[in-house]
C-alpha positions in Angstrom: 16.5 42.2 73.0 12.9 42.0 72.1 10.3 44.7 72.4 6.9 45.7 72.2 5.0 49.5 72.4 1.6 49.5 74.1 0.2 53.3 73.7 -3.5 54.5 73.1 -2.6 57.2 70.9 -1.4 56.3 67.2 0.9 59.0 66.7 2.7 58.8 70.0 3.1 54.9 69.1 4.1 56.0 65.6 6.9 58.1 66.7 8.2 55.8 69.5 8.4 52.9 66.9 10.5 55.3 64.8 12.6 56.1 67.7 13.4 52.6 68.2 14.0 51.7 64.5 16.5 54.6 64.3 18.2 53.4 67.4 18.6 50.0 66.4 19.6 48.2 69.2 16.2 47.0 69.9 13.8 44.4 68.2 10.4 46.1 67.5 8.1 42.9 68.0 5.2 44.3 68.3 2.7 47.7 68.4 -0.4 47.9 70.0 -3.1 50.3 70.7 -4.8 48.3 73.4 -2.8 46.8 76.9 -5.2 44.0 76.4 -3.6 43.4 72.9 0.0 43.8 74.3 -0.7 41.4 77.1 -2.1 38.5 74.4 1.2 38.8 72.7 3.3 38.5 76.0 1.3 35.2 76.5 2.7 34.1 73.0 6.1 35.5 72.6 9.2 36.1 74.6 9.4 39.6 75.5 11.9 41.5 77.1 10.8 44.8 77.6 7.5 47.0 77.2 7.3 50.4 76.3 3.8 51.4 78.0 1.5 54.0 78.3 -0.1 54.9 81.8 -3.0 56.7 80.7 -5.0 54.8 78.4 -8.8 54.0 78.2 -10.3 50.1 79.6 -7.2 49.0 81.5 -4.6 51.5 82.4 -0.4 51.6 82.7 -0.3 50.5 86.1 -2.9 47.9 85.9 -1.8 46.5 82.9 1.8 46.3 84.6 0.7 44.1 87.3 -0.8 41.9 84.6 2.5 41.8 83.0 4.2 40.6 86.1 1.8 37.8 86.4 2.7 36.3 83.1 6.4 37.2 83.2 8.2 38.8 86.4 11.6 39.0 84.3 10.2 41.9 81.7 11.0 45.4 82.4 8.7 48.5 81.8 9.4 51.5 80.3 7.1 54.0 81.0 5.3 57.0 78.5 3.5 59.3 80.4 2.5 62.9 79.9 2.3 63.2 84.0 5.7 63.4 85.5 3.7 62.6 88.9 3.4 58.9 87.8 7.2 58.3 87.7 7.4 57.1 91.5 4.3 54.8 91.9 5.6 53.0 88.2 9.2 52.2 89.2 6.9 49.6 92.1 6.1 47.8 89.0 9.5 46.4 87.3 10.0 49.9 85.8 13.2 50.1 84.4 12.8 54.3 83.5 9.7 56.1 82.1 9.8 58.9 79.3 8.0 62.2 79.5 5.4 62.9 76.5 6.7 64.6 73.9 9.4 61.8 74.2 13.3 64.1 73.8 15.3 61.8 71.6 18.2 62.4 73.5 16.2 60.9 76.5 15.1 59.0 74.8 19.1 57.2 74.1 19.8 57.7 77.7 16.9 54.8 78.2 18.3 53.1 75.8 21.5 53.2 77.4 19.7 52.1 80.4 17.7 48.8 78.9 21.4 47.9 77.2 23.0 48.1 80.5 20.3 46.5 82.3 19.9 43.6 80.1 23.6 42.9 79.5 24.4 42.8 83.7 21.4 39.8 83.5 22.4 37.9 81.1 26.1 38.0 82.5 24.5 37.1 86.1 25.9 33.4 87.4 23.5 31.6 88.9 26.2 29.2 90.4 27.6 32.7 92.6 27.6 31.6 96.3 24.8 33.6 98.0 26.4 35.8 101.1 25.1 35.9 104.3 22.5 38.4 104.7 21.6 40.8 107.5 19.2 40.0 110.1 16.1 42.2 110.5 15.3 41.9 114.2 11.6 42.6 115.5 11.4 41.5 118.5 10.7 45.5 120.3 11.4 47.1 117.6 12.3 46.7 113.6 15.4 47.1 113.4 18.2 45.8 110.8 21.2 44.0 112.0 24.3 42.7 111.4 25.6 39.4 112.3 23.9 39.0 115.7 24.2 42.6 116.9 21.6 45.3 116.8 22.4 48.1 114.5 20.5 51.0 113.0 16.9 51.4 112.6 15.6 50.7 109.3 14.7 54.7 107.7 11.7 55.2 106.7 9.8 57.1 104.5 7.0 56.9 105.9 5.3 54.6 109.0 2.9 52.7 106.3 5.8 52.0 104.5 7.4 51.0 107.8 4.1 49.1 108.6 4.0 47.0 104.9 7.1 45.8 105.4 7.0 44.7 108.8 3.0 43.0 107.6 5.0 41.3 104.9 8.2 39.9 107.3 4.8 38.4 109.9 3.7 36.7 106.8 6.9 35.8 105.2 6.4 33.6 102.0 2.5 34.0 102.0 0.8 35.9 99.1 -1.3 38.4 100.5 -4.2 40.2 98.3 -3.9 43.6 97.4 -7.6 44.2 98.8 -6.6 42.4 102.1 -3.4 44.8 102.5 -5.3 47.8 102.2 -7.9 47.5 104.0 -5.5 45.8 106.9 -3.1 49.1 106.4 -5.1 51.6 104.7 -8.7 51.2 106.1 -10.9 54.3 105.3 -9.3 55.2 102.7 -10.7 55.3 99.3 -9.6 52.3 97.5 -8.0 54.2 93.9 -6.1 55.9 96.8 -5.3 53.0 98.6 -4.2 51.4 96.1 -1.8 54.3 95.4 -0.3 54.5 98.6 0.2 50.8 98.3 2.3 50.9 95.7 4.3 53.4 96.5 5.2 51.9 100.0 6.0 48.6 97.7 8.3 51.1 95.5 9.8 52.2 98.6 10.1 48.5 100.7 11.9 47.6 97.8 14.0 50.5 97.3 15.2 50.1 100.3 16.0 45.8 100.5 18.0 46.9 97.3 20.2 49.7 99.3 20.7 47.2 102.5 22.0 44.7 100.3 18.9 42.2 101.5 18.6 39.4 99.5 15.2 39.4 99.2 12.1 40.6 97.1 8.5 41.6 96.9 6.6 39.8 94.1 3.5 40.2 92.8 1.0 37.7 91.1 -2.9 37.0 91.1 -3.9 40.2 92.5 -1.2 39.5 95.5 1.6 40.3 97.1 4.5 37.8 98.6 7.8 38.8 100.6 10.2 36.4 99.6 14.1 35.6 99.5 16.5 33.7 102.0 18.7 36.7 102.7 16.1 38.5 104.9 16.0 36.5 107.5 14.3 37.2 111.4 15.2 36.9 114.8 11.7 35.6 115.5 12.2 33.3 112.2 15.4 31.7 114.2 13.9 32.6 118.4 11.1 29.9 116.8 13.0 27.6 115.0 14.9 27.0 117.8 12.5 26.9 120.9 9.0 25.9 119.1 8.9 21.5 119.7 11.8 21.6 121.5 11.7 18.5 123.8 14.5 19.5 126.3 17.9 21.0 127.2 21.5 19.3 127.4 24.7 20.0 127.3 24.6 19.9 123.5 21.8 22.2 122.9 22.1 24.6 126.1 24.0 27.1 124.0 22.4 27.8 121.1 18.8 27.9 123.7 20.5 30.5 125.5 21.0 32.0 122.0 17.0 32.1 120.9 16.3 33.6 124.8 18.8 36.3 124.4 17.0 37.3 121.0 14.0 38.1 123.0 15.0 41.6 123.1 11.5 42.4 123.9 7.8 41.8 122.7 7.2 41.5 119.0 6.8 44.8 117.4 6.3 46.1 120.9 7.1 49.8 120.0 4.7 50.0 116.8 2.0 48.4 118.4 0.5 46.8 115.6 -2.9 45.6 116.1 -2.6 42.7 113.6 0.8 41.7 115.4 -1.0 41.1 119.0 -1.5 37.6 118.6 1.6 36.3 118.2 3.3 38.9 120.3 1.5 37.0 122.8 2.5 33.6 121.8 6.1 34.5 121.5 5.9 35.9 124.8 4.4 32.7 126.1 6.9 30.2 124.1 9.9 32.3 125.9 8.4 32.4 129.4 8.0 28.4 129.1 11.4 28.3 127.4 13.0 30.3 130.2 11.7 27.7 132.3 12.7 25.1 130.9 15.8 26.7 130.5 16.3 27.7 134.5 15.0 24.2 135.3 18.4 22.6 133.6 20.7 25.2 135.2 19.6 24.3 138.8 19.9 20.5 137.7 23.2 21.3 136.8 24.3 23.4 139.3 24.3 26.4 137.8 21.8 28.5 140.2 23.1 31.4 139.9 22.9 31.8 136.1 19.0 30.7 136.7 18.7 33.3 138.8 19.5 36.2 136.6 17.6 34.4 133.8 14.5 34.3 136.1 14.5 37.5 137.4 14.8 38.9 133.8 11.8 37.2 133.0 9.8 38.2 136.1 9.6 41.6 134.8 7.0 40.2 131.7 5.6 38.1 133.9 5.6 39.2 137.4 2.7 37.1 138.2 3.8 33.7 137.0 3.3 30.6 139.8 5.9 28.9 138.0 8.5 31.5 138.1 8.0 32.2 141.4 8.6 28.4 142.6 12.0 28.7 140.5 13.2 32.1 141.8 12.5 30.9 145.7 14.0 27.5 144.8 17.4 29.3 143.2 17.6 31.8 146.8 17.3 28.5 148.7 20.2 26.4 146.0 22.4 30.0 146.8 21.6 29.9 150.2 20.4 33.3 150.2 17.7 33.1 152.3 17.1 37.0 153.1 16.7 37.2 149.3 14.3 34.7 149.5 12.2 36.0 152.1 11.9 39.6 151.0 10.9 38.1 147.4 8.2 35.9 148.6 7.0 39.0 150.8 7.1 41.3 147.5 5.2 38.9 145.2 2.4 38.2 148.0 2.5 42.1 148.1 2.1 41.9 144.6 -0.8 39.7 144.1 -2.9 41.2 146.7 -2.8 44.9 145.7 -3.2 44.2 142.0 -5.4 40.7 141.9 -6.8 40.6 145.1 -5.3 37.2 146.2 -2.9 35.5 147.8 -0.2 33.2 146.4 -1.6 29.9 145.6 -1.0 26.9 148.1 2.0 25.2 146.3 4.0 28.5 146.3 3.1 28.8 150.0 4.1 25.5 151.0 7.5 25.5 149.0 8.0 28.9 150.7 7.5 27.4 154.1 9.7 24.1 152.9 13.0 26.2 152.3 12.6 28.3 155.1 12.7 24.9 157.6 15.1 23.6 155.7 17.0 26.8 156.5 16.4 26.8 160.5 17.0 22.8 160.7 20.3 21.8 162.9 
């Protein structure tokens, strides 16, 4: 195990070099009184872990820490602080513990106890190990984590920023994102040191809590950027789009796992957090399952299966309760039923509709079709 001290002040770096000597199960490879030093000899060395000071001069703890991430997201980072307060915003940045200044050597051992156990679990990690399935985090009305294909408890929060990075970072899955574009998307008005703060910290705490679900997933950071990754976190809008963006029609192959993506549609995306930045694809999803419901009640009255088409229909009229082409399928399902009261007191209702909220009346193909099923009714 390889190491190297960063720290400002000589006789703090003095006495944590002799701390690690006397320990002995770490290899001092370096001692520097400069993060800009430390970070030259990261570039040219394999380095394991990095015992750093927070509050130095030119380029502090934190900062330096993200730089260390960019050239190596494997090292671990011991903290030395004199400010107990820093603890929680350093463990966002591949902390592995952090030691109070004057550093107790019988801390001190415990964080050596730590790296040891730490860097022994890594190297016996198999890469071959077959990845398990990993829960679903549904958004569609609400984020939510899930498992298997049911709805379960609400993802717990420390706070609604917190809440509001994570679900920023699931809407652009697999994209790095600047740190200057997620706080002033998140954190606008703020001052940006504190910005920055609460950024991290809501990192700290996304990740925190992928770790405690069991999520397969992680936050990265490189370039000044931030980037949700990880196949075990994966979306019900992630699968709702998979399935029913370019789909080119419904059989009897298909038909179950469309009625699937429909049923995922559990609402409008993010609905309850109302997200500004999420508006414009709430309203695409919304559009991509109207025209999938369609396309969806269109093969069950092919096939028969009116009924079905009905209920499917009438779920969706309740987004859309202006929609032509919903209306044309919901009279043409009465009239396949033979239900033609139903029929009639819906068309009555949705010219109701239109003419107390829009000011119109229904448009001449819904009209005519109306009229069609209702002689078709009254014929001999």
């Amino acid at each position: 195990m390889r190491a190297i001290l960063i720290d400002d002040e000589r006789p703090a770096l003095i006495q944590l070099e002799r701390l690690i000597r006397s320990d002995g199960r770490v290899e001092m490879t370096g001692a520097y009184l400069t993060a800009q030093a430390g970070l030259e000899h990261i570039g040219r060395e394999k380095v394991d872990i990095v015992f750093l000071d927070i509050g130095m001069p030119e380029m502090n703890g934190l900062d330096a820490a993200e730089r260390i991430q960019e050239l190596d997201r494997s090292i671990r980072i011991i903290y030395v602080t004199a400010y107990a307060d820093y603890a929680l915003e350093a463990f966002d940045l591949n902390a592995l513990d952090y030691l109070l200044k004057p550093i107790d050597p019988s801390r001190f051992s415990k964080t050596m106890d730590r790296i040891c156990a730490y860097l022994s679990g890594r190297e016996s990690h198999q890469e071959d190990k077959p990845a398990m399935e990993g829960p679903t985090v549904l958004c569609f009305k609400r984020l939510e984590l899930s498992k298997g294909r049911q709805a379960g408890d609400r993802l717990k929060f420390r706070t609604l920023k917190s809440q509001e990075l994570l679900a920023y970072l699931l809407h652009r899955k697999g994209e790095w994102i600047p740190k200057q574009q997620l706080t002033e998307t998140l954190w606008a008005g703020y001052e940006q040191d504190k910005a920055v703060t609460h950024l991290h910290t809501s990192i700290y705490r996304i990740r925190k809590l992928l770790k405690e679900q069991g999520i397969q997933a992680s936050v990265e950071f490189a370039l000044e950027s931030y980037a949700l990754f990880g196949e075990g976190i994966i979306t019900d809008v992630e699968q709702f789009e998979s399935i029913l963006d370019g789909q080119t029609g419904i059989d009897r192959q298909n038909q179950t796992q469309f009625d699937y993506a429909l049923k995922l549609y559990r609402g409008e995306y993010l609905e309850e957090h109302d997200y500004e930045w999420a508006k414009t694809r709430s309203s695409w999803l919304q559009i991509l399952f109207i025209q999938g419901t369609l396309d969806m009640a269109r093969y069950e009255l092919s096939t028969g299966q009116a009924l079905q088409a009905l209920h499917r229909l009438q779920e969706a009229k309740e987004r859309e309760p202006y929609d032509r082409e919903l209306c044309l399928l919901i009279l043409k399902a009465y009239s396949q039923l033979k239900d033609y009261r139903e029929m009639r007191d819906y068309y009555e209702s949705y010219r109701q509709l239109l003419r107390l909220d829009l000011g119109i009346e229904p448009d001449q193909q819904v009209t005519e079709q109306y009229q069609q099923l209702q002689v078709v009714h009254h014929s001999p």
